[in-house]
C-alpha positions in Angstrom: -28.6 213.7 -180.3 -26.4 211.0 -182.6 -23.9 208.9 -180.6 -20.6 208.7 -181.2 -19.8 205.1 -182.4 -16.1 205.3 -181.2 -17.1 207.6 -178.0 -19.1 205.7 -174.8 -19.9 208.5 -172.5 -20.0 205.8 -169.6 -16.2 204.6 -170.4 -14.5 206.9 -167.3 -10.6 206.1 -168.5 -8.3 209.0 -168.9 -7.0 210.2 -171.6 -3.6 209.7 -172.4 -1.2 213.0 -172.6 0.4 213.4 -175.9 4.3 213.0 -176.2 6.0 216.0 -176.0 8.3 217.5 -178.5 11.8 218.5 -177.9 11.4 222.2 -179.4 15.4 222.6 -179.1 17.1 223.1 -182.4 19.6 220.2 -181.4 17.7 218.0 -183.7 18.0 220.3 -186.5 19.8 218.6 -189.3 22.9 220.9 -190.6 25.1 219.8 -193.9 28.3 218.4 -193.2 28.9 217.6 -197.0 27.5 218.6 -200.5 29.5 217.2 -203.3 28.7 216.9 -207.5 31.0 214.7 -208.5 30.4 211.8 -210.5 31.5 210.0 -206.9 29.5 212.0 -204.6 27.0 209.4 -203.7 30.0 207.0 -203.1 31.4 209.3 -200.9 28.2 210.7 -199.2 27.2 206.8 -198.0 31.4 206.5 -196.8 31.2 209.5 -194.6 27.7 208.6 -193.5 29.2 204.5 -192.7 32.3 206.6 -191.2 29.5 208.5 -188.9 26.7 206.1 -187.9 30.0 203.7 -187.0 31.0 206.4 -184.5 27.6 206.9 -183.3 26.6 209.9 -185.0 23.2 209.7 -186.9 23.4 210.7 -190.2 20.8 211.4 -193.5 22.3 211.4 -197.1 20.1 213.9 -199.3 20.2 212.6 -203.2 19.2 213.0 -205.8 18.5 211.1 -209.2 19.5 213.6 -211.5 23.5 213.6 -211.3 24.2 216.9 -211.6 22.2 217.9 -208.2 24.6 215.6 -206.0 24.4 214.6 -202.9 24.3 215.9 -199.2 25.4 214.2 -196.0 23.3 216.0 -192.6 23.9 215.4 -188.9 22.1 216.8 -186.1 23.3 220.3 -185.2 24.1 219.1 -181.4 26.8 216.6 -183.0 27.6 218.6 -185.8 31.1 219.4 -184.4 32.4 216.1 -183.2 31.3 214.8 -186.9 33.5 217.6 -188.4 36.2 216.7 -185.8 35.6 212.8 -187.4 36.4 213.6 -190.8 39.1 215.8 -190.5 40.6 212.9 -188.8 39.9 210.3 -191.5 40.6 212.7 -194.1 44.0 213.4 -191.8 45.0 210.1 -191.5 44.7 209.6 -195.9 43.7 206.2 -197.4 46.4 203.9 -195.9 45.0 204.0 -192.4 41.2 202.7 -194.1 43.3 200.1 -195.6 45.0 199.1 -192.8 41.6 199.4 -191.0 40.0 196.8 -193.0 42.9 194.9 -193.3 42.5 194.4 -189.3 39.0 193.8 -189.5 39.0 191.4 -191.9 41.7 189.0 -189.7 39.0 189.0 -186.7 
């Protein structure tokens, strides 16, 4: 019978259980944004700063052919408070990003 190199058959130490997967489809990624503009990838990594600043994780899909564009996913269980994000940045229009960085650049 060949031995196994890696295996000793007198080393009595458990083996370790594998990690468990969350099988919930919270962690599904859902699209939030799709955009072909010539600015789409400027705006996908905006709204994915906007997110990830709020705590909300967030992929941007690309691609290197322009006319493909670009995508912005979220998880599906924070897919809602994201929407709820952007309809308040896109609610409160430019001047409040500019006054935004205007604060954060005098701290």
């Amino acid at each position: 019978m060949a031995q196994d190199p890696e295996h000793d058959e007198h080393d009595e130490r458990p083996e370790e259980p594998a990690e468990e997967l969350d099988p919930s489809q919270d962690l599904d990624m859902v699209t939030l944004y799709t955009a072909t503009t010539i600015d789409s990838e400027m705006e996908a990594g905006l709204l994915s700063s906007l997110l990830e600043s709020n705590g909300i994780p967030a992929l941007v899909i690309g691609s290197p052919l322009p006319n493909l564009g670009y995508q912005v996913q979220v998880p599906r269980r924070q897919a809602e408070e994201a929407r709820r994000l952007l309809e308040e940045a896109q609610a409160a229009g430019p001047e409040a990003a500019a006054e935004a960085e205007a604060a954060g650049e005098g701290e």
